[in-house]
MOPAC internal coordinates of N, CA, C and O (Angstrom, degrees):
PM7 1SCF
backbone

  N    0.0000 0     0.00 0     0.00 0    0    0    0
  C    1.4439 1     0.00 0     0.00 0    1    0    0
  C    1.5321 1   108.55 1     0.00 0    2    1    0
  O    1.2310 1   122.08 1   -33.80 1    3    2    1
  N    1.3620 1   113.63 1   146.20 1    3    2    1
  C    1.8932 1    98.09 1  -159.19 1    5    3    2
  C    1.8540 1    87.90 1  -111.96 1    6    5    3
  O    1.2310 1   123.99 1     2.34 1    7    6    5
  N    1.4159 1   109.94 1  -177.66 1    7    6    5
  C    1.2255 1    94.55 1  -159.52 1    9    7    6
  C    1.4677 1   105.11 1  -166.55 1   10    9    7
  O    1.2310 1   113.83 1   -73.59 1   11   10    9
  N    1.3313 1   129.28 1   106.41 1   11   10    9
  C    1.2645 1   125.54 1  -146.04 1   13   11   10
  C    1.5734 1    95.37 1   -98.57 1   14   13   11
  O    1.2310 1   115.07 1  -130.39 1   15   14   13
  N    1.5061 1   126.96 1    49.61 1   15   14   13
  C    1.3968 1   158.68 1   142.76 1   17   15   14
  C    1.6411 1   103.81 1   -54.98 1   18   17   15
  O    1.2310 1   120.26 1   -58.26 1   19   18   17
  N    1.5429 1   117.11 1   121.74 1   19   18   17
  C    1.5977 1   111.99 1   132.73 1   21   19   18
  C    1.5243 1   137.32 1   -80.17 1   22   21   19
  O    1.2310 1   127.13 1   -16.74 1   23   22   21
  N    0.9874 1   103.88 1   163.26 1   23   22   21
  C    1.8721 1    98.26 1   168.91 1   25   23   22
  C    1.5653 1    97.43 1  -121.37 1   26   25   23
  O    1.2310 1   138.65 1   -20.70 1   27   26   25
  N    1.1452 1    81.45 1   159.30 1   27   26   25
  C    1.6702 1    95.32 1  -173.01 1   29   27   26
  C    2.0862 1   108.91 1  -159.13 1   30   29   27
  O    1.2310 1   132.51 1   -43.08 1   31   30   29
  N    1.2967 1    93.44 1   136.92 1   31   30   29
  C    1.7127 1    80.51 1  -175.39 1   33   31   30
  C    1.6132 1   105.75 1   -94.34 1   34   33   31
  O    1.2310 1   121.84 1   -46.61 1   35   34   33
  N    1.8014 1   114.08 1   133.39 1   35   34   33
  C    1.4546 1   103.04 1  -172.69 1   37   35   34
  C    1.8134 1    92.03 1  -124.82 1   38   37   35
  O    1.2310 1   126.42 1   -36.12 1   39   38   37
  N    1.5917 1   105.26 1   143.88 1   39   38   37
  C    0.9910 1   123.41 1   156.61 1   41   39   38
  C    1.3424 1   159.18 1   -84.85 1   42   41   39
  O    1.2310 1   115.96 1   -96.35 1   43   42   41
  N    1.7146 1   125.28 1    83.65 1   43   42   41
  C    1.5095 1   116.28 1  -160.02 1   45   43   42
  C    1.3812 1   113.73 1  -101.69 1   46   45   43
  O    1.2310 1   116.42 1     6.78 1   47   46   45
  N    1.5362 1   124.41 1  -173.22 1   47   46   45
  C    1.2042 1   131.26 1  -167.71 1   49   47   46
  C    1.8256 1    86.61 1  -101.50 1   50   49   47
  O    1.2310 1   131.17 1   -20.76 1   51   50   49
  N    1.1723 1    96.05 1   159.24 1   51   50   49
  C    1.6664 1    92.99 1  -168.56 1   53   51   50
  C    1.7017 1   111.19 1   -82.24 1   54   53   51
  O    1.2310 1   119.22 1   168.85 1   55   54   53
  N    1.5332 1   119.09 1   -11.15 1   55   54   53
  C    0.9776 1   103.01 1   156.14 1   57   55   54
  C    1.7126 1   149.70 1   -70.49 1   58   57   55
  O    1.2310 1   132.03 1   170.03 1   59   58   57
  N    1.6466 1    94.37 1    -9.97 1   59   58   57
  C    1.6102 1   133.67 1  -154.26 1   61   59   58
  C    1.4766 1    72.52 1   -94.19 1   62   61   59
  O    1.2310 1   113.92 1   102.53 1   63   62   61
  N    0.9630 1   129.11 1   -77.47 1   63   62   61
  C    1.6902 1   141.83 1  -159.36 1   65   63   62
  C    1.9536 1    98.85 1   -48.57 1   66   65   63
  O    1.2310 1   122.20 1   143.62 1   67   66   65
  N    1.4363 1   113.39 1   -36.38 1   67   66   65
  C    1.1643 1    93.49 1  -178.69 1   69   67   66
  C    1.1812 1   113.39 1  -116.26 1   70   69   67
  O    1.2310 1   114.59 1  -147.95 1   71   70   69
  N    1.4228 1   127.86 1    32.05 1   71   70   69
  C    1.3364 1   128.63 1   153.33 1   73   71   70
  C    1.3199 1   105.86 1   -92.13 1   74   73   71
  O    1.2310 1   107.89 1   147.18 1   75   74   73
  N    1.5853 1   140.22 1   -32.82 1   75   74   73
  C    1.1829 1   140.22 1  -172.70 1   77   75   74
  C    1.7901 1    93.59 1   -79.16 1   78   77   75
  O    1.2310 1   116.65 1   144.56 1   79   78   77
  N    1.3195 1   123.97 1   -35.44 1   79   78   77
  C    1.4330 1   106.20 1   168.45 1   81   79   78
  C    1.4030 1   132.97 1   -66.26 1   82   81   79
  O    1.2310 1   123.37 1   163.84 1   83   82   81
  N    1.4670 1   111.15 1   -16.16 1   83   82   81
  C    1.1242 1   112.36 1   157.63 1   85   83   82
  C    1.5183 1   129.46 1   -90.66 1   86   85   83
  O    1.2310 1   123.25 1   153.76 1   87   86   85
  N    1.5253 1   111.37 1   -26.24 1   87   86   85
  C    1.4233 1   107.88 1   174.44 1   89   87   86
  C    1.8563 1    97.98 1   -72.15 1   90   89   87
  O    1.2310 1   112.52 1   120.74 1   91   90   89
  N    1.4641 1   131.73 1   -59.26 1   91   90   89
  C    1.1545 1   115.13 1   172.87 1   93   91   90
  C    1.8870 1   132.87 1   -44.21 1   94   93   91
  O    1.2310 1   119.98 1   165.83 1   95   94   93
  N    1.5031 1   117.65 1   -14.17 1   95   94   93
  C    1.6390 1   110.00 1   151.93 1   97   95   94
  C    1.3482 1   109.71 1   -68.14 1   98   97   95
  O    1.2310 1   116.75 1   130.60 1   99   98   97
  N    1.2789 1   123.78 1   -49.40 1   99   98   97
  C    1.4592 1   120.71 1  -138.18 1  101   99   98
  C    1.5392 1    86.92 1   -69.92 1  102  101   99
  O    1.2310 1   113.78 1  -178.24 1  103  102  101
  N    1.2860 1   129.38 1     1.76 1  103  102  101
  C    2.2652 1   124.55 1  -151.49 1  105  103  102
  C    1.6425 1    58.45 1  -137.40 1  106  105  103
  O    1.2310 1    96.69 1   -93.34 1  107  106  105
  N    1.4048 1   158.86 1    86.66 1  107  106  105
  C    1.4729 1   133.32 1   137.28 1  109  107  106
  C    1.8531 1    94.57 1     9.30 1  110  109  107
  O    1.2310 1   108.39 1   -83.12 1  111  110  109
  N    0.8696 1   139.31 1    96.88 1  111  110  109
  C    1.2225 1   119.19 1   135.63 1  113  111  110
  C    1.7283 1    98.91 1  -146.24 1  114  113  111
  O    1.2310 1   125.04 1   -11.35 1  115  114  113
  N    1.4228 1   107.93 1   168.65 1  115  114  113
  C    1.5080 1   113.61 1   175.51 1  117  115  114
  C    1.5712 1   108.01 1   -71.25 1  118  117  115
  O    1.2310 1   117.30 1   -11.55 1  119  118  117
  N    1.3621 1   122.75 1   168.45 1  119  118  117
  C    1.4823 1   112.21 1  -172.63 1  121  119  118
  C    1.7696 1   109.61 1   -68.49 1  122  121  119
  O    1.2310 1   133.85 1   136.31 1  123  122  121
  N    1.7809 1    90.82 1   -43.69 1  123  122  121
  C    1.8721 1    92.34 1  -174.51 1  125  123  122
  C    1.3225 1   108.48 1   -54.40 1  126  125  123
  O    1.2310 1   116.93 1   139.23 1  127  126  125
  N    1.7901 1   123.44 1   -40.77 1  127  126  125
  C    1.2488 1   119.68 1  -170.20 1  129  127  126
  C    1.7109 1   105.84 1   -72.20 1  130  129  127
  O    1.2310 1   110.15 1   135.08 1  131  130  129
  N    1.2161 1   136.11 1   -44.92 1  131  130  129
  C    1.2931 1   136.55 1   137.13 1  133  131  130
  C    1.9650 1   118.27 1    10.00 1  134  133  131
  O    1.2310 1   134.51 1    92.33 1  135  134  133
  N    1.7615 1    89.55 1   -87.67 1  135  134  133
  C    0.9578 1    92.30 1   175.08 1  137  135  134
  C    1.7528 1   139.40 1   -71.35 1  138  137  135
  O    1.2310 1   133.74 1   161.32 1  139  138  137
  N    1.6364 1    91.03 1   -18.68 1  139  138  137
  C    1.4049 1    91.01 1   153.94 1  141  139  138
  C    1.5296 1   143.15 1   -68.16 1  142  141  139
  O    1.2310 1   128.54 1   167.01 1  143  142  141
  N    1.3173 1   101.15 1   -12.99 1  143  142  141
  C    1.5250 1   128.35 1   171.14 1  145  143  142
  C    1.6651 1   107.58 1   -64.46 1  146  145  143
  O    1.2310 1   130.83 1   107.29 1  147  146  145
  N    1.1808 1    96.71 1   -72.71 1  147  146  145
  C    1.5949 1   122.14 1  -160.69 1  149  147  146
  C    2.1678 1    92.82 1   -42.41 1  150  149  147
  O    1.2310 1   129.42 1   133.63 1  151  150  149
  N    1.6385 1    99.44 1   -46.37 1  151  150  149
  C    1.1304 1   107.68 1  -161.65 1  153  151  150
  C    1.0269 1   105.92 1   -88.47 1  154  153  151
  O    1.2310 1   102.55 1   178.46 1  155  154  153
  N    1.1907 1   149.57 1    -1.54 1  155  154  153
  C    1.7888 1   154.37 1   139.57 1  157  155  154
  C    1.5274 1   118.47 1   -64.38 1  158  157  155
  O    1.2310 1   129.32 1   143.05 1  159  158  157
  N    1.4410 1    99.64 1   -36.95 1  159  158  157
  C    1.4229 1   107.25 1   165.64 1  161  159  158
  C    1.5286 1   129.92 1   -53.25 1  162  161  159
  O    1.2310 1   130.32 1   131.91 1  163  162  161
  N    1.6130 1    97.69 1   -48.09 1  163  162  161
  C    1.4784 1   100.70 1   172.87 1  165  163  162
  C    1.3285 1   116.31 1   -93.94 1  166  165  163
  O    1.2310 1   108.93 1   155.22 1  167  166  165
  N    1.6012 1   138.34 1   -24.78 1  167  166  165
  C    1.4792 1   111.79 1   152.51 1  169  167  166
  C    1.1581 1   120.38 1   -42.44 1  170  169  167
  O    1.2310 1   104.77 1   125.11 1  171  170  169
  N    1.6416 1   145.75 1   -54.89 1  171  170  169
  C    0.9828 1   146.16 1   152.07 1  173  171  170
  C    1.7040 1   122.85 1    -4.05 1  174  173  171
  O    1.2310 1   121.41 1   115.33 1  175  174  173
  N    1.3022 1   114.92 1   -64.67 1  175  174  173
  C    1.4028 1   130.85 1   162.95 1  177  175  174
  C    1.1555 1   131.18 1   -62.90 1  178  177  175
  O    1.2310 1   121.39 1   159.27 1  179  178  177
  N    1.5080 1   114.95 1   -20.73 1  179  178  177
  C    1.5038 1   129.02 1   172.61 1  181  179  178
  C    1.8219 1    96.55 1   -91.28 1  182  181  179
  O    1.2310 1   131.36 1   129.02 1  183  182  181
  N    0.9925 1    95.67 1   -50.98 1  183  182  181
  C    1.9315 1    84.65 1   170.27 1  185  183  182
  C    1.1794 1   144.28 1   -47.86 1  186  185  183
  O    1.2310 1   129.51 1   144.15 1  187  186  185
  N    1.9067 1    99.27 1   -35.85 1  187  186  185
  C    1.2429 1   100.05 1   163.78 1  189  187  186
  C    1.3957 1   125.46 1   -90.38 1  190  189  187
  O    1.2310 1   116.32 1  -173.16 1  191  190  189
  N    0.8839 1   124.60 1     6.84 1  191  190  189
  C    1.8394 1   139.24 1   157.81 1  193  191  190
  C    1.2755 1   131.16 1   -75.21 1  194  193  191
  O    1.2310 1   130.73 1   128.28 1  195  194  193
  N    1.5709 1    96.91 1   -51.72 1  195  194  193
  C    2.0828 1   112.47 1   178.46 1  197  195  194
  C    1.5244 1   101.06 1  -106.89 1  198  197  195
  O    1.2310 1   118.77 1   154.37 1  199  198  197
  N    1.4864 1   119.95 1   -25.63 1  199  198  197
  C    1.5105 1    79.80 1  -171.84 1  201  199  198
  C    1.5016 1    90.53 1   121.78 1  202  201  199
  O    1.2310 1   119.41 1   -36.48 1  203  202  201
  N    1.6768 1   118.74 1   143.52 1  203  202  201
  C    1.3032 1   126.64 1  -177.75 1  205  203  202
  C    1.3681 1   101.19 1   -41.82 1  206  205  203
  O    1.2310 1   114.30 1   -13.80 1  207  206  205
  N    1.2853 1   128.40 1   166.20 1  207  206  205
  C    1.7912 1   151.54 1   124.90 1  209  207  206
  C    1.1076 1   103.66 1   -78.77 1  210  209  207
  O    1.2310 1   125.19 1   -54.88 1  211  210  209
  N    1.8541 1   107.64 1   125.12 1  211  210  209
  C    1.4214 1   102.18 1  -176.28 1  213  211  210
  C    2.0687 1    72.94 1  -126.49 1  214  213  211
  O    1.2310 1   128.85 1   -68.34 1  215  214  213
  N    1.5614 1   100.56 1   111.66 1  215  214  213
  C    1.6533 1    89.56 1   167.22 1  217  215  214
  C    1.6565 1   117.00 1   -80.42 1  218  217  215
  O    1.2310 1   115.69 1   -32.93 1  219  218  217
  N    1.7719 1   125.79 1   147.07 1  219  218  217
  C    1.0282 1   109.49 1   135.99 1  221  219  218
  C    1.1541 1   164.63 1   -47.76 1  222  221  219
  O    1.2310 1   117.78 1   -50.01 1  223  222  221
  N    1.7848 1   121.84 1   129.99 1  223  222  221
  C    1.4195 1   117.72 1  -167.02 1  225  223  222
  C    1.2539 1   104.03 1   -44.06 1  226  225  223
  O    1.2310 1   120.08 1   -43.95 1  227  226  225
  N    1.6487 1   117.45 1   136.05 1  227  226  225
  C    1.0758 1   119.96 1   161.80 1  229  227  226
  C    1.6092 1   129.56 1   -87.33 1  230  229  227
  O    1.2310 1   121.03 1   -65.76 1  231  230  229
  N    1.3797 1   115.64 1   114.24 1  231  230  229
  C    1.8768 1   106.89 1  -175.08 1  233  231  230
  C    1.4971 1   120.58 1   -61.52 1  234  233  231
  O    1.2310 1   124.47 1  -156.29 1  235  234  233
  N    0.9616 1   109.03 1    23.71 1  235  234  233
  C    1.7045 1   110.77 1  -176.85 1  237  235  234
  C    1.6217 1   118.86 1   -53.91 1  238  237  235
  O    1.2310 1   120.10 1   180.00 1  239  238  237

């Protein structure tokens, strides 16, 4: 199934890493899907404050 997903490698402090492993059981969810939450959540909240994010096309 193809998947217009990036990967990207992210770096936490190992305590950061295992609080999100525990907040991601307690929601069943996987950590990335977790953290993909958390981080949709707050664009969301920043949008409704400032105003869309309109990102630039990227030339990749």
């Amino acid at each position: 199934m193809a998947t217009n997903k990036r990967v990207f490698t992210l770096r936490l402090e190992d305590e950061v890493f295992d609080k999100i492993g525990v907040l991601s059981a307690a929601q069943h969810r996987s950590m990335t899907n977790y953290i993909e939450f958390v981080l949709l959540k707050h664009i969301k909240e920043v949008e409704q404050t400032e105003g869309k994010i309109i990102p630039e096309i990227s030339k990749e």
